[in-house]
N, C-alpha and C positions, 0 to 999 in steps of 0.2 A: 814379529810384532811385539813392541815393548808391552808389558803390562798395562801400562797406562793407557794406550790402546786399545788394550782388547777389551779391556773395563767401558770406554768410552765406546767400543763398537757393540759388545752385548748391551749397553745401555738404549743405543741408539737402536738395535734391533729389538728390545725392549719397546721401548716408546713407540715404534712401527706397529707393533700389534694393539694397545693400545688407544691409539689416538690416532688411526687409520691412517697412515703415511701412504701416500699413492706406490701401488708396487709391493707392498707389504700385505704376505697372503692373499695374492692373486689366486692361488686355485682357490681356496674359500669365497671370493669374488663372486664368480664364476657361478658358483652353485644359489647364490642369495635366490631367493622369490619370496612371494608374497605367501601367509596361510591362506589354503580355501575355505577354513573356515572361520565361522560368525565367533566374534567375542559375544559371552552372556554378562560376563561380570568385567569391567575394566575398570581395574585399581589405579589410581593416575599416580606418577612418579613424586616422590617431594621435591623439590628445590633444595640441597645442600646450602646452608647457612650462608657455610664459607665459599661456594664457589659465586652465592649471589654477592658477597660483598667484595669478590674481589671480579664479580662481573664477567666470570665465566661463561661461556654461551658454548651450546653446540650439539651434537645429535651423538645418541648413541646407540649403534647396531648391538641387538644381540637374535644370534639362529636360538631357534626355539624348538622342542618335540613337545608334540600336545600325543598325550596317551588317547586312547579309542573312548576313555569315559569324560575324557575334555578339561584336566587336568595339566597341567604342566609338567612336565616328566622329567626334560632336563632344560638347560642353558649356558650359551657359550656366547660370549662377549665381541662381537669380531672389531669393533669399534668405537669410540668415544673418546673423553678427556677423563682420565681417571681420578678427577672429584665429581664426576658426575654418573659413573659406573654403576656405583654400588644401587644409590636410587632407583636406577631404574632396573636394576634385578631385582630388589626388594616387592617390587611394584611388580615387574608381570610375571614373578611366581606367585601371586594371588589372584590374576585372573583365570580367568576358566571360561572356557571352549565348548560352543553345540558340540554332543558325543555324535561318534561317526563309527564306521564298523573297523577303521584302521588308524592307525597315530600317523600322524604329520606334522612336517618339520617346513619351517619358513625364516623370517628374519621380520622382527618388531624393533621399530625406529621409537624412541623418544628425542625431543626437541626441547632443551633447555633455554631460556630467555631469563634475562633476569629480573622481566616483567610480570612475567608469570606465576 
C-alpha cells in the first residue's frame, strides 16, 4: 500500500470513529443503552458558532460513567461530526446524576439543529 493510501485509509478510519460510519466500532455498538439513572442538573450543549453557520446538523453519542456520588467520572465520544463533539462533552461533564450505591455507565445523545 502506497503512502498515499494509508494516509487516506487511517484518515478514513479516522473519521469512522468520529462521525459514526456504519460498521465502525461495532462492538462499542453493541454495548450502547441508556443510564438508569435520573439527571438532577442538565447543562444543555452550545451550538458551535461555526458549525451553525455553516449549517451542520447531527447527534452526537458519548458512553458515559456516572460515579456512585452522581458525578461524571469519565467519557468517550462513540459518535458525531467533530465541530459538534467538543460541545457536547463540555456540556455533560457538568451534569450530575441521583447518587446510587454503584456507578453506571450508558450513552447520552445530543441533537444539533441549527435552529436551536
Amino acid at each position: 500500500m502506497s503512502t498515499s493510501m494509508q494516509k487516506l485509509f487511517c484518515l478514513a478510519t479516522l473519521s469512522g470513529l468520529l462521525v459514526g460510519i456504519p460498521g465502525a466500532n461495532t462492538y462499542l455498538g453493541r454495548a450502547q443503552e441508556e443510564l438508569p439513572r435520573k439527571v438532577k442538573i442538565r447543562v444543555p450543549a452550545t451550538y458551535p458558532e461555526i458549525a451553525r453557520r455553516m449549517n451542520i446538523t447531527g447527534v452526537v453519542k458519548i458512553a458515559v460513567v456516572v460515579a456512585p456520588d452522581g458525578e461524571v467520572k469519565s467519557t468517550k465520544v462513540m459518535g458525531g461530526h467533530p465541530l459538534l463533539v467538543n460541545a457536547a462533552l463540555d456540556a455533560v461533564k457538568k451534569w450530575r446524576f441521583e447518587p446510587a450505591a454503584q456507578q453506571d455507565t450508558g450513552i447520552v445523545e445530543f441533537k444539533f439543529r441549527p435552529e436551536d
